[in-house]
C-alpha positions in Angstrom: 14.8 -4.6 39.0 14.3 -6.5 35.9 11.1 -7.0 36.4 10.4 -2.9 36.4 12.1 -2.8 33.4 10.1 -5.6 31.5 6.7 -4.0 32.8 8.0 -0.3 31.8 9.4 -1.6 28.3 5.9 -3.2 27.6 3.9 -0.3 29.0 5.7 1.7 26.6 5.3 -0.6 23.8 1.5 0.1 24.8 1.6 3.2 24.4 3.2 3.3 20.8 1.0 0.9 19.5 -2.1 3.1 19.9 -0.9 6.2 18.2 2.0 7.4 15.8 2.4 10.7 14.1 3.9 13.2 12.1 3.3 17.0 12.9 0.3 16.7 10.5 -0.8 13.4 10.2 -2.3 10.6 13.0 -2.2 7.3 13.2 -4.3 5.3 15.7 -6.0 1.7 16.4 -3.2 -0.3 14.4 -2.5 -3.9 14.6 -1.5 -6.6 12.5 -2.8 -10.2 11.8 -0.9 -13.0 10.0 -2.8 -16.1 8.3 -1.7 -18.5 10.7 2.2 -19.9 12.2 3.6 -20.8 8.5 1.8 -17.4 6.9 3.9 -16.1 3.8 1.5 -13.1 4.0 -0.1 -10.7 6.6 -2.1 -7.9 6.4 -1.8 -3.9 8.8 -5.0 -2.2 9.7 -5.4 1.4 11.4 -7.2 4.8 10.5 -4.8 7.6 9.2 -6.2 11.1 10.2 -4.8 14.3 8.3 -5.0 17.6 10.5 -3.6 19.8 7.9 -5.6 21.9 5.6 -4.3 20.7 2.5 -5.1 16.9 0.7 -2.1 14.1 1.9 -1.4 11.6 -0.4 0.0 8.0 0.9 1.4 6.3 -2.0 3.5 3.2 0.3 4.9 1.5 2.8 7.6 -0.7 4.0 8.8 -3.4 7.1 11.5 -5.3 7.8 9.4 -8.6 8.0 8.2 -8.9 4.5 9.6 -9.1 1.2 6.9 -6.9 -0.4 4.6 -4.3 1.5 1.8 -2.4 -0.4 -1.4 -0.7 -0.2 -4.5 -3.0 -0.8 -8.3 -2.9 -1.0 -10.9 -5.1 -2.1 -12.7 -4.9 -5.3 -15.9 -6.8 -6.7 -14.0 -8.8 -9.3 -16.8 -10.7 -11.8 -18.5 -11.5 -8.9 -15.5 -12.5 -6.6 -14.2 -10.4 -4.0 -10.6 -10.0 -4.7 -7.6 -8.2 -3.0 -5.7 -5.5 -5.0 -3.0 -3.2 -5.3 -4.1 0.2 -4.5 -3.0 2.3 -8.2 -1.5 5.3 -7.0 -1.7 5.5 -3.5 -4.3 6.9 -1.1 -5.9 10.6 -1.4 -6.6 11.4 2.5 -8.8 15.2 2.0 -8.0 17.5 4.7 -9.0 17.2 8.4 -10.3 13.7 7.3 -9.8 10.3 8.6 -8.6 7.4 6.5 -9.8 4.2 7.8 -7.7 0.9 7.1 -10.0 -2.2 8.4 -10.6 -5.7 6.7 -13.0 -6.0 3.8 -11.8 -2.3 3.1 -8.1 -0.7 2.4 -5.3 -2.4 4.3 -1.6 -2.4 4.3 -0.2 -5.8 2.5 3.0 -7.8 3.9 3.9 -10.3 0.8 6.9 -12.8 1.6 6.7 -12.5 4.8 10.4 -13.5 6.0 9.3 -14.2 10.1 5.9 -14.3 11.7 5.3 -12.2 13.9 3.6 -14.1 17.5 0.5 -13.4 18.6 0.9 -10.3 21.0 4.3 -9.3 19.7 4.8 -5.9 18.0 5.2 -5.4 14.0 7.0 -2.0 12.9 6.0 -0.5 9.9 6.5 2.8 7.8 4.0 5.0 6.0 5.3 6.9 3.1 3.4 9.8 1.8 4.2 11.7 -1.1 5.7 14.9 0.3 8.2 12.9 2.0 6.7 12.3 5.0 7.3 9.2 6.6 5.4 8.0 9.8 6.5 4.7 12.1 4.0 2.7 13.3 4.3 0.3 16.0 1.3 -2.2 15.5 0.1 -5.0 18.2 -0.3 -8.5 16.9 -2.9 -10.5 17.0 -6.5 -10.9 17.4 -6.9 -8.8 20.9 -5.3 -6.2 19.1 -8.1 -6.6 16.3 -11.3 -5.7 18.7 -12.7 -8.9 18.1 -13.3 -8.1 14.3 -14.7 -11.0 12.1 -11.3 -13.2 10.5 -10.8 -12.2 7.1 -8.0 -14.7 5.3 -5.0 -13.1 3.3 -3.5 -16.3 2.6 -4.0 -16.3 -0.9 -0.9 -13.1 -1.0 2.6 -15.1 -1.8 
């Protein structure tokens, strides 16, 4: 009996990392990657669709697993590539699809107060402007990832 309730429990766990949502907003392909055992940083990736009509506006995030949690990209910095705060949020235009991949925009965890293990489950919350907040449920690790090239946040405190 236990065991069907192990296998259910993680076929559900499945299924919510693969897609959260509001009535007008979608989130899908999340997952989460740490720098390593002893990270004091990670970083969330996913692609935000809105299915309204008008402009959505995410302006943050939070978990329970880091001290700090906020929306990054990476900019061409005097000929570094450097991760940065995102100043004022992210515009997302109607019936678009926002996507949050490394090298690109990405939800930052600073401080991270546990490391999450490889194939465990990292719960996050979008906020948007209007008050909307979305739960995500994102995998961890690199199968979760697609096999996308390593891309180091270790360098976030």
């Amino acid at each position: 009996m236990n065991l069907i309730k192990t296998f259910t429990a993680a076929a559900a766990g499945v299924l919510l990392s693969t897609a959260a949502w509001a009535d007008h907003i979608d989130v899908s392909d999340a997952y989460f990657r740490a720098s390593g055992a002893m990270a004091k940083a990670g970083a969330a990736f996913m692609n935000i669709t809105n299915n309204t009509d008008q402009e959505i506006h995410l302006v943050g995030a939070r978990s329970d697993i880091a001290k700090r949690v906020e929306l990054h990209t990476h900019l061409m910095s005097d000929g570094l590539m450097k991760m940065v705060e995102i100043e004022g949020g992210i515009y997302i235009p109607p019936g678009m699809t926002h996507a949050m991949e490394r090298g690109g925009d990405h939800v930052m965890f600073m401080g991270l107060t546990e490391v999450p293990a490889e194939g465990g489950m990292v719960m996050l919350t979008l906020i948007f402007e209007d008050g909307t907040e979305v739960m995500v449920h994102a995998p961890v690790g690199e199968a979760a990832a697609g096999g996308m090239a390593n891309m180091g946040h270790s360098d976030h405190n």
